[in-house]
C-alpha positions as a printed NumPy array, in Angstrom:
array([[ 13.529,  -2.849, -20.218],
       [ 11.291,  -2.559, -17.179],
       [  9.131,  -5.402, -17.042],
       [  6.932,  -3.468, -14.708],
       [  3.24 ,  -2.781, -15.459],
       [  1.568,   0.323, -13.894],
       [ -2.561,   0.836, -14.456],
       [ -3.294,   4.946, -14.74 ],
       [ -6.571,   5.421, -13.876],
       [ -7.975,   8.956, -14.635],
       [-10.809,  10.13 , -16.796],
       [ -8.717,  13.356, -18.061],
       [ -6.706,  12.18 , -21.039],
       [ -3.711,  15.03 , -21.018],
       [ -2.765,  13.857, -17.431],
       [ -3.143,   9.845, -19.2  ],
       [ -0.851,  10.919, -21.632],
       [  1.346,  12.666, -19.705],
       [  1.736,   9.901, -17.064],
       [  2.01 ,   7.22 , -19.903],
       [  4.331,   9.039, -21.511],
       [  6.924,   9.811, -18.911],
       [  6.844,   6.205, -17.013],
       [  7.273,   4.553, -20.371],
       [ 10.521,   7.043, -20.967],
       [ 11.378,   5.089, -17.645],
       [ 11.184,   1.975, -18.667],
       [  7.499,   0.595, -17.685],
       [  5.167,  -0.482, -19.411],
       [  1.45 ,   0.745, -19.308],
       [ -1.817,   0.035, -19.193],
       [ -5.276,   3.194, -19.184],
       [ -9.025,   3.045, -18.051],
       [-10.723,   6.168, -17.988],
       [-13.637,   4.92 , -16.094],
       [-13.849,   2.996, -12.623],
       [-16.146,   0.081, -14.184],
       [-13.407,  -0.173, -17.102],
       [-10.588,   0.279, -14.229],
       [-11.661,  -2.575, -11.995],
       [-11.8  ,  -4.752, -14.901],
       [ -8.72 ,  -3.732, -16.444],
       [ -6.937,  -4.084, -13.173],
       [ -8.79 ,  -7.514, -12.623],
       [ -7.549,  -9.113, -15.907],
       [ -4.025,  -7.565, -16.424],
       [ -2.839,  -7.86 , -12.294],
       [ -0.916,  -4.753, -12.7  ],
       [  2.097,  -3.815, -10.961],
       [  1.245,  -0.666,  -9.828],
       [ -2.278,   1.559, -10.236],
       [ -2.177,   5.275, -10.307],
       [ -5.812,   5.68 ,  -9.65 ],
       [ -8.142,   9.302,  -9.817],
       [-10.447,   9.915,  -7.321],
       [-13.157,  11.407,  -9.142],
       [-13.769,   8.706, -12.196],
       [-17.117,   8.146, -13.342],
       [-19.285,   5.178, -13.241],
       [-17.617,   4.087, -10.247],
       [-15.824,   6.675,  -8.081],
       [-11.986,   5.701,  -7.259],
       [-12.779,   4.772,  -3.369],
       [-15.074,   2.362,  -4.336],
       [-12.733,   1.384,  -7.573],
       [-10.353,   0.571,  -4.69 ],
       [-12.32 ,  -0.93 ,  -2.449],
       [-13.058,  -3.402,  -5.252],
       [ -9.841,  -4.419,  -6.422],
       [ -8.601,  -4.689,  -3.191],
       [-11.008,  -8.009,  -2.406],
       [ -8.492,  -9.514,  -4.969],
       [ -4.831,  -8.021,  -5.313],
       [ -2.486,  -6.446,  -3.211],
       [ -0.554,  -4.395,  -4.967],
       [  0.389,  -0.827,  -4.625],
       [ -1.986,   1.486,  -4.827],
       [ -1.052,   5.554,  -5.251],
       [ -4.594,   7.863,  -5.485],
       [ -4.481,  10.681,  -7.505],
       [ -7.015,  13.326,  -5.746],
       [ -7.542,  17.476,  -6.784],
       [ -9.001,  17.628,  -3.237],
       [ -7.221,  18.73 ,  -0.58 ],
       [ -9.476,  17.332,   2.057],
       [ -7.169,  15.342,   4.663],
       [-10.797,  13.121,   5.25 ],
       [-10.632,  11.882,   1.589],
       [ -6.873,  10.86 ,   1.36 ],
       [ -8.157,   9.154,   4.872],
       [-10.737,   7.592,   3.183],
       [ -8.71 ,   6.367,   0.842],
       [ -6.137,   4.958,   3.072],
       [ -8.451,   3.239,   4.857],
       [ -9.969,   1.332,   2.03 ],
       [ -6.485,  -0.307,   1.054],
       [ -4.798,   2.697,  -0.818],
       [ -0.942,   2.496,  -0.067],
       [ -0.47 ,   6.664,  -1.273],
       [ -2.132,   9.611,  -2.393],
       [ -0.636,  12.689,  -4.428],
       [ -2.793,  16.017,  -4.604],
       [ -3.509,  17.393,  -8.135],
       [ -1.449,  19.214,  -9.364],
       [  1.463,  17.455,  -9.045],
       [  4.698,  17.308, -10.779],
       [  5.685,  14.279, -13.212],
       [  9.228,  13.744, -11.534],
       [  6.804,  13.66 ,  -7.881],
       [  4.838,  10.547,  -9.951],
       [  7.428,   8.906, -10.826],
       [  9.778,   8.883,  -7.628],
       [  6.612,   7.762,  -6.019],
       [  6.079,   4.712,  -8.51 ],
       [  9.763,   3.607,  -7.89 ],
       [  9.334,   4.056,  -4.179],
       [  6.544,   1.654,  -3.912],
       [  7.667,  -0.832,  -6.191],
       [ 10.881,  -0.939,  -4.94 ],
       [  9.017,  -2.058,  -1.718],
       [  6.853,  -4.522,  -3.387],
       [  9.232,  -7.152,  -4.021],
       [  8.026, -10.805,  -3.789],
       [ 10.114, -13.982,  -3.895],
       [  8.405, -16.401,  -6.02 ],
       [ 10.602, -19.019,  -5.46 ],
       [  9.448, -22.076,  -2.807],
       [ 12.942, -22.296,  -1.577],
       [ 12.645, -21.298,   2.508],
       [ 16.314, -21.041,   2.149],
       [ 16.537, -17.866,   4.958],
       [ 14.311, -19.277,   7.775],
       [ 16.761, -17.083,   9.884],
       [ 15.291, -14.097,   8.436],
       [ 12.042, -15.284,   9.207],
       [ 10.072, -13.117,  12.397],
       [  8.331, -15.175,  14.846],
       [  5.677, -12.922,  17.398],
       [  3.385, -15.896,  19.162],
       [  1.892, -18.065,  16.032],
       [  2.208, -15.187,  13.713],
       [  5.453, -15.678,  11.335],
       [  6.588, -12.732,   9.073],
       [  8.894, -13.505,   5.958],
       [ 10.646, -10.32 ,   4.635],
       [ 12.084, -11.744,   1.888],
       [  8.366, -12.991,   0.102],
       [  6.378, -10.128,   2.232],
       [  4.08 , -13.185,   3.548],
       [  2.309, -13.397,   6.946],
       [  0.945, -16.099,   7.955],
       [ -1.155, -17.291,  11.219],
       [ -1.544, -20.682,  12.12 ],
       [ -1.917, -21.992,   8.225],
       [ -3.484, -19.388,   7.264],
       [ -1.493, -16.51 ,   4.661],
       [ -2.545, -13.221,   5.48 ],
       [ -3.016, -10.616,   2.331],
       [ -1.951,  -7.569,   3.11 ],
       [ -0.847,  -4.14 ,   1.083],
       [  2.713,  -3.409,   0.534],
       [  2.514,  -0.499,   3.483],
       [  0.544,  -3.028,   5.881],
       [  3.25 ,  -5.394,   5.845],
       [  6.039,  -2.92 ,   5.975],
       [  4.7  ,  -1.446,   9.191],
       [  3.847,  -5.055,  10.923],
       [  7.427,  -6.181,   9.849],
       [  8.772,  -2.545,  11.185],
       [  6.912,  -3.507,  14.926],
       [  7.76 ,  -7.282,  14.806],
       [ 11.723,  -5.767,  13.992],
       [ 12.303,  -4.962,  17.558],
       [  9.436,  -6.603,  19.92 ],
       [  8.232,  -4.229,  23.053],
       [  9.92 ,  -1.394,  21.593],
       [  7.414,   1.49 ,  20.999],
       [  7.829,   3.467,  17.512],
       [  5.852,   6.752,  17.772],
       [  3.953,   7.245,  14.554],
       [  6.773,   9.713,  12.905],
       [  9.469,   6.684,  13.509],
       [  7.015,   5.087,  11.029],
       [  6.183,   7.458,   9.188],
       [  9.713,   7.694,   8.28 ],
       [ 10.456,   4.005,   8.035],
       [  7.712,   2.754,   6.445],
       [  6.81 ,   5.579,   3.674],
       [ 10.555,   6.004,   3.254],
       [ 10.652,   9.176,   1.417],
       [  9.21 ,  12.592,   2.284],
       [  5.607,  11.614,   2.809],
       [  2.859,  14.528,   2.836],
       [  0.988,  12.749,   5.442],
       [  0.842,  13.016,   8.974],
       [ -0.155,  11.   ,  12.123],
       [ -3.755,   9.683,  10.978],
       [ -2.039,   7.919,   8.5  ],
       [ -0.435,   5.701,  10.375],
       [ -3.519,   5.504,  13.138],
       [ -5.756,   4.681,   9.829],
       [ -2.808,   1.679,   8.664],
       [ -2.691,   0.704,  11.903],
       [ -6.602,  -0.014,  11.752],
       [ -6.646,  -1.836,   8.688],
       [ -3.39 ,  -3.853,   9.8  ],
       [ -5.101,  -5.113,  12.926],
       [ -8.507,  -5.657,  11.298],
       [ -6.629,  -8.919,   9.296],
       [ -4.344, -10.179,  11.773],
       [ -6.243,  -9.93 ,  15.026],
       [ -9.344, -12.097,  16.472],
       [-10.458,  -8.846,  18.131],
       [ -9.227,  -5.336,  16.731],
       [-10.901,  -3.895,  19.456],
       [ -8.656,  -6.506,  22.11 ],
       [ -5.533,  -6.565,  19.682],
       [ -3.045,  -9.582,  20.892],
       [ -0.106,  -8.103,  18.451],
       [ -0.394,  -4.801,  17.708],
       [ -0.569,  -2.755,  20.92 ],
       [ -1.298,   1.172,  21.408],
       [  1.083,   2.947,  24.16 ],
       [ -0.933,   5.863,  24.962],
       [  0.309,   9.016,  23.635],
       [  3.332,   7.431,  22.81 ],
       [  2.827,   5.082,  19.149],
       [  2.59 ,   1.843,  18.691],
       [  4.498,  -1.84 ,  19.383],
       [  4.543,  -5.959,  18.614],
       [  4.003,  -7.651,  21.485],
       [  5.905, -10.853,  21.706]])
């Protein structure tokens, strides 16, 4: 039995049902809220796994839904939107979502989505530093891969589950300059619907918590019409 616990979000019950139905015939376990103000808390109390999370909830729309729950937990995040709009799924990104999939979609879509994420959300609770050597040093910034921690100085950095795959992607191979398909590819892992703002827009975010100045970044570095790099 999956001990996994995934949130759906969405205010239209036959797509709740539908969703709840199918990941629990795969093994997870789930949790509903068919409001944002009933989603936040939901999400606040249980500290779900995953959230599959509608854009248009009401009470509290889902970018601000996601905006919220961010301040506290980092886990994946997949937006469920009918809107086609690339400035929403933007939007969304931007405030800490880790996906999007446009309405409609199909179920087996959902769920290879779900597994993709989680499978990247693996965190070593154990306090056993017994791989230092897989630890990534750039300058006083240290990257552990096997917990998905970052930490500066003393202080542990929260980031999503796609922020720290695409720092730990740069930090892999210092200097070297990925264009933003290389990440696309590496980071999203699977056939991804998006396309170059959505790594400009992670790139943002990512820089916003680990630099002093995003606008003077010390790690992260921009080569012009090229993609991005770690500089060591």
């Amino acid at each position: 039995m999956n001990d996994k616990k995934i949130l759906i979000v969405d205010d239209e019950k036959p797509i709740v049902e539908i969703l709840k139905f199918n990941l629990e015939k795969e093994g997870f376990s789930t949790v509903m809220a068919y409001d944002g103000e009933e989603a936040i808390k939901i999400a606040l109390s249980v500290k779900p796994s995953l959230i599959l999370l509608d854009l248009m909830l009401p009470k509290i729309d889902g970018f601000n839904v996601c905006k919220e729950i961010r301040k506290s937990l980092t886990c994946p995040i997949i937006m469920l939107t009918a809107k086609e709009e690339v400035v929403d799924k933007i939007i969304g990104l931007e405030l800490g979502a880790d996906d999007y999939i446009t309405k409609p979609f199909s179920v087996r879509e959902v769920i290879a989505r779900v597994k993709a994420n989680l499978r990247k959300h693996v965190i070593v609770d154990s306090e056993n530093n017994q791989d230092d050597l897989n630890k990534i040093k750039i300058k006083d910034m240290i990257i552990d891969p096997e917990r998905y921690i970052a930490i500066i100085g003393n202080k542990n950095i929260d980031l999503t589950i796609k922020e720290f795959e695409l720092l730990k992607m740069l930090s892999s191979a210092p200097n070297q300059v990925f264009t933003r398909e290389q990440i696309l590819r590496g980071v999203w892992g699977y056939d991804f619907y998006g396309d170059a703002r959505t790594v400009d827009v992670t790139i943002r975010r990512l820089r916003e918590k680990i630099e002093k100045n995003s606008a003077d970044p010390q790690y992260v570095q921009t080569k012009r019409g090229m993609g991005y790099y770690v500089s060591n």
